[in-house]
KOLDO-989850 format. One line per 3 residues: number of its first residue (from 1); for each residue x, y, z of C-alpha. Coordinates in steps of 0.02 Angstrom, whole numbers. Layout:
NUM> X,Y,Z | ...
This chain:
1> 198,-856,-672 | 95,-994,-561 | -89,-952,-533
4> -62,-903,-332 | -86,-731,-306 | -237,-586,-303
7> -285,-568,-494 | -348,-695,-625 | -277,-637,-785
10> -432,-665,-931 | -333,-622,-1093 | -200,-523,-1134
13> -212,-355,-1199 | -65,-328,-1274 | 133,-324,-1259
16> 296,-253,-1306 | 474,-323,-1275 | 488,-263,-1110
19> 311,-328,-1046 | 136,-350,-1070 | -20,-289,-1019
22> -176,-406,-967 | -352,-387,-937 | -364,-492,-762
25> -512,-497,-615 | -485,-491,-422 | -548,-600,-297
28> -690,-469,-275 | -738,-492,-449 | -684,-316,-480
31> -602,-282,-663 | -433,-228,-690 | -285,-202,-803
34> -111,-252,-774 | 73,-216,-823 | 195,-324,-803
37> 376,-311,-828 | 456,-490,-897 | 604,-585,-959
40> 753,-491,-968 | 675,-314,-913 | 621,-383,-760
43> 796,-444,-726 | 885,-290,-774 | 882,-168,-629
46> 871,2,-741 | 716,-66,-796 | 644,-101,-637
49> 667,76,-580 | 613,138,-726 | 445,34,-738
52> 427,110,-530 | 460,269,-581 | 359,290,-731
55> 216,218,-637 | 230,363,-512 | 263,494,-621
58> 101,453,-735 | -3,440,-572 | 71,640,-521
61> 52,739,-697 | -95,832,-713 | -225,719,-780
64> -118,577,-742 | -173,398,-683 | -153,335,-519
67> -146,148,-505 | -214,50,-373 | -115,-82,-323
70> 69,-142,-361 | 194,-225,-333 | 383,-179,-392
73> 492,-309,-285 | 382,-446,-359 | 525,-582,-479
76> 419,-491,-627 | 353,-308,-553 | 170,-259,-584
79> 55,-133,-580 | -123,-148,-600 | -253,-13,-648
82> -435,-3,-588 | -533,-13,-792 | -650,87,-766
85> -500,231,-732 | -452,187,-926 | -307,91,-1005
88> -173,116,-882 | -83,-40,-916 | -48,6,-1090
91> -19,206,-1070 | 122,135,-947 | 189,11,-1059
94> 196,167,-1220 | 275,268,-1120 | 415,137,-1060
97> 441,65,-1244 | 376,122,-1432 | 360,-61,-1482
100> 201,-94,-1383 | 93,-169,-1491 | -107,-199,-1440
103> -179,-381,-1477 | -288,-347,-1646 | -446,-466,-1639
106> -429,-610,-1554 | -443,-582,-1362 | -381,-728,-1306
109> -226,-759,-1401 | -65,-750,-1331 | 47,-636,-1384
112> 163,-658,-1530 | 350,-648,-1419 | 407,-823,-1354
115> 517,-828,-1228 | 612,-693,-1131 | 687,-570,-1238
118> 885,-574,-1257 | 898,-397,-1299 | 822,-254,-1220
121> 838,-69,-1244 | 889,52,-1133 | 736,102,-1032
124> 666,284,-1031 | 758,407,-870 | 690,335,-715
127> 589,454,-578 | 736,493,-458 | 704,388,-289
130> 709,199,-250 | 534,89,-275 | 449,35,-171
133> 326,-94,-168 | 120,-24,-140 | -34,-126,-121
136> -202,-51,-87 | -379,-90,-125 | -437,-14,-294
139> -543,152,-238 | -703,162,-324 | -859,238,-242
142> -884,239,-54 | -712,182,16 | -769,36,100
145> -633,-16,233 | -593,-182,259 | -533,-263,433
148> -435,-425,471 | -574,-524,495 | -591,-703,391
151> -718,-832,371 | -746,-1017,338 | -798,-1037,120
154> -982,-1061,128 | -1107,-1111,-33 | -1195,-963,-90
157> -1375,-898,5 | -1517,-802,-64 | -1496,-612,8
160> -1682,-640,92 | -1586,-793,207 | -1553,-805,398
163> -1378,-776,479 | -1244,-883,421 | -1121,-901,574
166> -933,-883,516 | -782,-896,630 | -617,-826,615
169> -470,-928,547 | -270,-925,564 | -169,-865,391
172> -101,-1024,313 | 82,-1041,238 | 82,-1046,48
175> 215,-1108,-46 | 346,-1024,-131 | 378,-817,-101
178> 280,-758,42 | 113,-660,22 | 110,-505,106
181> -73,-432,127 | -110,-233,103 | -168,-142,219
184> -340,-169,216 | -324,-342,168 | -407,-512,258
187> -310,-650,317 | -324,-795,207 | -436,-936,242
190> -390,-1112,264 | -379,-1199,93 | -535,-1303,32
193> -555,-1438,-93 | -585,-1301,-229 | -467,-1160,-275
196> -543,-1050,-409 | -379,-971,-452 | -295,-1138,-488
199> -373,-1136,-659 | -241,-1110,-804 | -255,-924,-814
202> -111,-842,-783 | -119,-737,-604 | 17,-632,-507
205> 114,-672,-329 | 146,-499,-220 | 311,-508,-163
208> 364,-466,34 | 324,-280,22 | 455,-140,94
211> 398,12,173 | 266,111,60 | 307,239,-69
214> 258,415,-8 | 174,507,-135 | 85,344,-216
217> -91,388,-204 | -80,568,-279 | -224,584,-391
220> -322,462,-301 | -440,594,-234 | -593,603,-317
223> -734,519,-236 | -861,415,-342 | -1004,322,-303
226> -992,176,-212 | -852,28,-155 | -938,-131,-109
229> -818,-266,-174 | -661,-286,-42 | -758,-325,103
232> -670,-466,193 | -720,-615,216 | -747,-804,119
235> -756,-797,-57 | -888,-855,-122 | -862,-957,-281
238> -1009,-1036,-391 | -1029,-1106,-583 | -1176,-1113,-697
241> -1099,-1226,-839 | -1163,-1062,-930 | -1006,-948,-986
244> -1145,-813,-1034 | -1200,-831,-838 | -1073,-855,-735
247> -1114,-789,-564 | -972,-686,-489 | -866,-699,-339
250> -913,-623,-197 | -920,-647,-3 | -1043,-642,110
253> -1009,-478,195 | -990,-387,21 | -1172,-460,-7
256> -1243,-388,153 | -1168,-229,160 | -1239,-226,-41
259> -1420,-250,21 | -1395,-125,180 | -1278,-4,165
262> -1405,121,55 | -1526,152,201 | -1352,249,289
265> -1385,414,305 | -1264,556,358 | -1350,668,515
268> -1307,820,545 | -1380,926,670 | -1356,1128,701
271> -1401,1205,872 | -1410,1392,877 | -1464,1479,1024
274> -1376,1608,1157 | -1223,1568,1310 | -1289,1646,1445
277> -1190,1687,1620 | -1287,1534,1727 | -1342,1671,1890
280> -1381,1839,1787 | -1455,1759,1624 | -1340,1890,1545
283> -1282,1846,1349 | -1102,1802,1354 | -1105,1869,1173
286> -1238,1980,1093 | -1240,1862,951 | -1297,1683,949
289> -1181,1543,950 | -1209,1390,830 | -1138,1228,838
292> -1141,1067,732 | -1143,883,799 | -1126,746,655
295> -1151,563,663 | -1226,411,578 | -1399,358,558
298> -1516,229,433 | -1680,238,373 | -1822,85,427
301> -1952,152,375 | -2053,222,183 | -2086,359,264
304> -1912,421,332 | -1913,365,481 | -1716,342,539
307> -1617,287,691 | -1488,367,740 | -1363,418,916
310> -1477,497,1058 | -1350,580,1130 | -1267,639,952
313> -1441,731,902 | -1492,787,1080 | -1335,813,1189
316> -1331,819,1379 | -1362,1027,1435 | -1181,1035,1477
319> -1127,952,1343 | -1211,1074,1237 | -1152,1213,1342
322> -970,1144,1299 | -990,1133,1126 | -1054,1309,1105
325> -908,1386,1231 | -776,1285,1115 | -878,1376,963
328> -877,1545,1060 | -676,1504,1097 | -644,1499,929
331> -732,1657,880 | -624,1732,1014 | -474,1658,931
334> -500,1749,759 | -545,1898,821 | -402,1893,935
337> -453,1905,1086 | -394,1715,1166 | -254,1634,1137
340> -267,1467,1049 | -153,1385,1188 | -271,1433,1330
343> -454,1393,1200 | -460,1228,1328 | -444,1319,1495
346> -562,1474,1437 | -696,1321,1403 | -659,1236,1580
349> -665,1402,1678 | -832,1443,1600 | -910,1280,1595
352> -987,1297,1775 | -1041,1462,1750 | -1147,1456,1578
355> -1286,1408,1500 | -1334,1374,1329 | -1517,1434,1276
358> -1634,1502,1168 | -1685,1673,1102 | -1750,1697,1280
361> -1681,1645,1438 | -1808,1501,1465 | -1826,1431,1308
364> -1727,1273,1221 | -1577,1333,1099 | -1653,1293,909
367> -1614,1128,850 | -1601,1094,654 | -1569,923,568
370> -1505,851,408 | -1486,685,313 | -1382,653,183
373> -1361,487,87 | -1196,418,-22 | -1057,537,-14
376> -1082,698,109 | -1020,856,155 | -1018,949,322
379> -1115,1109,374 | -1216,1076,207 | -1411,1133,230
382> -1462,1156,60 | -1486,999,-61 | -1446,863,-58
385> -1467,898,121 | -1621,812,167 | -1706,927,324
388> -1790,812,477 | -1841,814,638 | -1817,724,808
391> -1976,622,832 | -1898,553,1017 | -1738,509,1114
394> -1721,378,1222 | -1565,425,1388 | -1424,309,1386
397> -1496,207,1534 | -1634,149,1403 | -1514,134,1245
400> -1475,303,1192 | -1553,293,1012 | -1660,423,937
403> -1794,403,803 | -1799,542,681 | -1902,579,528
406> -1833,627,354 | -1942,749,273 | -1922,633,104
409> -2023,469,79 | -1964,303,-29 | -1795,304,47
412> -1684,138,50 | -1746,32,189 | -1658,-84,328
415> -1734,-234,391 | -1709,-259,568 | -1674,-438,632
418> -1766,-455,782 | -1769,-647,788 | -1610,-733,794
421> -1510,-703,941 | -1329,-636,943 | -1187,-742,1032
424> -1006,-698,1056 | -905,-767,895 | -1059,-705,769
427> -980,-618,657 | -1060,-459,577 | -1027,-318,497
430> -1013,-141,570 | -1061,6,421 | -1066,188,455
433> -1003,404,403 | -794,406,409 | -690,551,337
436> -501,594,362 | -500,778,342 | -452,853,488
439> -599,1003,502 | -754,920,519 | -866,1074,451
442> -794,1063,274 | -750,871,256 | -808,744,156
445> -912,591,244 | -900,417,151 | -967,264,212
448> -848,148,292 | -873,-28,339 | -767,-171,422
451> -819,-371,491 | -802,-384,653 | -847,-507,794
454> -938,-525,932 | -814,-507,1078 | -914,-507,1237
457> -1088,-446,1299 | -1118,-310,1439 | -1282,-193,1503
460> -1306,-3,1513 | -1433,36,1625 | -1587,-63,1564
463> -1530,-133,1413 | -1403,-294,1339 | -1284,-261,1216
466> -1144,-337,1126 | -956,-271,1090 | -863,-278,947
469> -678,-311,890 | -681,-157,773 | -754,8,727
472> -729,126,573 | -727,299,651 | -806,424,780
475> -926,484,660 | -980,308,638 | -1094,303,809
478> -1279,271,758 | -1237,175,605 | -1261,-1,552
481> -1219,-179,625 | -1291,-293,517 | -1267,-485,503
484> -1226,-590,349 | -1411,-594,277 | -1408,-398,261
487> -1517,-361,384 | -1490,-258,549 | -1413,-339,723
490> -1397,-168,805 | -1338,4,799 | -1161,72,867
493> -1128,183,987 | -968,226,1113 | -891,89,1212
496> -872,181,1402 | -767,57,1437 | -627,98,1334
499> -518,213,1358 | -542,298,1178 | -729,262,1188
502> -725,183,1025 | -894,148,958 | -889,-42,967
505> -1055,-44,1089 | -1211,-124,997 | -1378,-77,1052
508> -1474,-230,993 | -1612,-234,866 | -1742,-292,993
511> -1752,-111,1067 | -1739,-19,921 | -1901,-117,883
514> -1951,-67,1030 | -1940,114,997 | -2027,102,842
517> -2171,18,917 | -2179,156,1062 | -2178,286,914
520> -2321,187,803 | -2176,145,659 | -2180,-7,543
523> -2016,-80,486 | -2083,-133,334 | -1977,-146,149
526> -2057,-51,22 | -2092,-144,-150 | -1923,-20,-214
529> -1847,-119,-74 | -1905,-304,-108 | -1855,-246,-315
532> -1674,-188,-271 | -1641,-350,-167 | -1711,-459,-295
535> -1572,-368,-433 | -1458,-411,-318 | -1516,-589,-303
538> -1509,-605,-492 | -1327,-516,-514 | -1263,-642,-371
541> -1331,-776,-465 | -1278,-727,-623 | -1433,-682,-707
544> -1353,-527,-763 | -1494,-479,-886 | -1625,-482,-754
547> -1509,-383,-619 | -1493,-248,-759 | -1682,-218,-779
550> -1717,-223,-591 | -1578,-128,-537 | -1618,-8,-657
553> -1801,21,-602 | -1719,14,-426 | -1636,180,-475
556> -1782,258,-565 | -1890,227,-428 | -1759,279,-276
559> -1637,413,-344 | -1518,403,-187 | -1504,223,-205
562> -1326,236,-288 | -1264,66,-239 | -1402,14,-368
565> -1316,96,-501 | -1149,12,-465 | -1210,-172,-467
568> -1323,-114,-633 | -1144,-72,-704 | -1066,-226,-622
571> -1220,-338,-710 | -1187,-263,-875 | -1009,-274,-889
574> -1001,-462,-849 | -1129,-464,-968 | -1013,-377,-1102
577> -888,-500,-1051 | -1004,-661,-1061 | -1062,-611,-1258
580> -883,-603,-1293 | -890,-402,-1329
């Protein structure tokens, strides 16, 4: 195998005579183990369905592991396992062949069989159903999504720098079998001077992939801490001399959405108050009605201070009036008394005629908020919940943000770039809450984040803004646009001017300044802050010692800050690696 595909194999973990199993790294730097079927297995078709099958079947059992990407129409079919989910490349080479023998001492020595074996045994019952070829991102903490968004290579930048401007590129040929991308996977960039995988370790080519296998990514359900490797963009590739202190790959937009991405917070806000009939001030129902709005916010100040949506924590009076007839439609529904069908047209017929209020007639309907940071459930008001309050709104014609307060202090902070202007082509990244359940009271919110570009410019009322090529969700409205450096270019809300109202509108960072001011805020980085950003700056670099005891006083010092406690783990397994453990 040529070194021209998505893993760099390190050393080989061990083999049998049907294939071996390696311990390889990804172009994100993330750690993996592979399988791979060779020689005269690979060639034999019962073999290939049976190394398919068996991969599926382990990744269904009870306790089973999933893997996380593959390929099974590759010349020699692979599977690779995310590490830290255990040795899946071996438990799937045991249970294809009793021979499999792990490499004793010396980790990188090849293995003891030369050559493609002659004679193979007859594999193990395949899983009835044809393979078919899978490729994925490997899912570790917050899925971070990844768009098709590229960028020119550029040398490495300390975290603290400005903008570095990156344009889109066209996919290049490469020789030999096509490369066919995943589905989150960026378009290649154009090929520089260096190639980091044309060393002599041993990497794998995907294969053109057929349509995906249903079923694959049973048992890849349970949500962890943080993804922040698999952003898309250039890789960026540096080299101490050191092997002890090797700095890692990484791009550029994996970097920023590192330093920014723990000031998201999940908003959540519960109205309760009374639908009354709009001429008699007569309750529609004796009990009160309560409805929940959610969307995406981020915290810039130390004292929990957080932008979010205007319109998301304090909706227009019929929009609120809307909301509670759809809750009151579906209370209905249950208890029988409306047809499902006709919950729309009960909604429209009483929209005119209603009003949503307080306890009293004349009084606002309550209004309850609540942050939560990492991964987050709906219609959750206990802890972790964080409660807060609306401190102001600002009406679409002025931006449509609100500033609210957190009532918890030393939260992860975003810097806001106020100084460098943003032109069509920039390229940024947009970060905010996604989930695909289907009912949005009980689902699970993880952050999602994509690059996208600058595609035009356009007003609302008073203000200039920007539109994107991309967005990662309708829950992701008052979330994060941040530039290459980290820091904050704007926050998103809905595009009007398309027809699904995407949110690919950027209120610039210059008003949500200007908000803060109005309000007597300080976007200032607490020294937690400045401490996590400088373990970052150290793991980037390499200095994998110093990101460890940073990182880990990040944590200590700012419990929510998981992302911290990722790139600690990140720091001390290339560590691990770089001592030769």
């Amino acid at each position: 195998m040529q070194p021209v595909g998505p893993y760099r194999f390190t050393h080989v973990l061990g083999g049998s005579v049907v294939g071996k199993a390696w311990a390889a790294i990804d172009s994100q730097g993330r750690f993996v183990t592979v399988a791979v079927l060779e020689g005269a297995a690979a060639a034999d078709q019962r073999w290939r369905e049976a190394f398919a099958g068996m991969a599926d079947s382990l990744a269904q059992q009870p306790g089973g592991q999933a893997y996380a990407y593959a390929d099974f129409s590759a010349e020699s079919p692979w599977v690779a396992y995310p590490s830290e989910a255990g040795p899946g490349a071996e438990r799937l080479l045991r249970a294809l062949s009793a021979d499999y023998q792990p490499v004793p001492t010396d980790i990188g020595a090849e293995m003891p069989v030369s050559g493609a074996p002659q004679t193979i045994p007859n594999p193990p019952q395949p899983v009835s159903g044809e393979p078919q070829p899978t490729s994925g991102a490997p899912v570790m903490p917050w899925a971070i999504q990844v768009g098709p968004v590229s960028a020119q290579p550029v040398s490495p930048q300390p975290v603290s720098a400005q903008p570095v401007s990156a344009h889109p590129v066209s996919a290049q040929p490469v020789s030999g079998t096509p490369q066919s991308p995943g589905p989150h996977a960026t378009a290649p960039a154009e090929p520089t001077s260096y190639d980091p995988f044309a060393a002599p370790d041993r990497r794998i080519k995907p294969s053109e992939p057929r349509p995906r296998r249903t079923g694959l990514w049973l048992g890849i359900t349970a949500l962890v801490l943080v993804v922040l490797a698999g952003v898309g963009g250039a890789i960026v590739w540096a080299n101490s001399g050191d092997p002890k202190k090797s700095p890692p790959p990484y791009t550029l937009e994996e970097r920023a959405v590192a330093i920014a991405s723990p000031s998201l917070v999940y908003v959540e806000v519960v109205y309760t108050g009374y639908l009354r009939d709009k001429a008699t001030k007569t309750p529609l129902r004796a009990a009160p009605i309560t409805f929940n709005r959610r969307c995406s916010g981020f915290v810039v100040s130390t004292t929990g201070h957080a932008f979010t949506n205007g319109l998301c924590v304090r909706p227009a009076a019929d929009t609120a009036t809307q909301n509670a007839l759809y809750s009151l439609g579906r209370i209905l529904i249950e208890e029988k008394k409306l047809e499902s069908a006709k919950l729309d047209e009960y909604v429209a017929t009483n929209l005119k005629k209603s009003v949503f209020t307080g306890m009293d007639a004349g009084q606002e309907p309550e209004v309850r908020l609540f942050g939560q940071f990492n991964v987050a459930k709906g219609n959750v008001t206990d802890s972790p919940a964080i409660p807060g309050e609306i401190v102001r709104t600002w009406d679409p014609e002025m931006g449509n943000v609100a500033l609210v307060k957190l009532a918890q202090e030393r939260l992860p902070v975003a810097e806001l770039n106020t100084t460098d202007a943003v032109q069509q082509g920039t390229q940024l990244v947009s970060v905010g809450y996604a989930t695909s359940d289907k009912d949005p009271l009980t689902a699970t919110y993880t952050v999602a984040s994509k690059p996208v570009i600058v595609a035009g410019s356009g007003s609302v009322g008073q203000v200039s803004g920007h539109r994107v090529n991309g967005d990662v969700g309708i829950h992701s409205r008052g979330g994060l646009v941040i530039d290459t450096s980290g820091r904050v270019a704007g926050i998103l809300d809905n595009d009007e001017e398309l027809p699904d109202k995407a949110n690919r509108a950027v209120v610039p960072a210059a008003t949500l300044a200007a908000m803060l001011g109005e309000a007597g805020v300080t976007n200032e980085l607490g020294d937690t802050d400045r401490l996590y950003r400088s373990g970052l700056d150290a793991y980037f670099a390499g200095d994998y010692a110093g990101a460890i005891t940073k990182l880990a006083s990040t944590t200590d010092s700012s419990p929510t800050n998981l992302v911290a406690q990722t790139y600690r783990q990140h720091a001390a397994d290339r560590q691990k690696i770089g001592n030769g453990d």
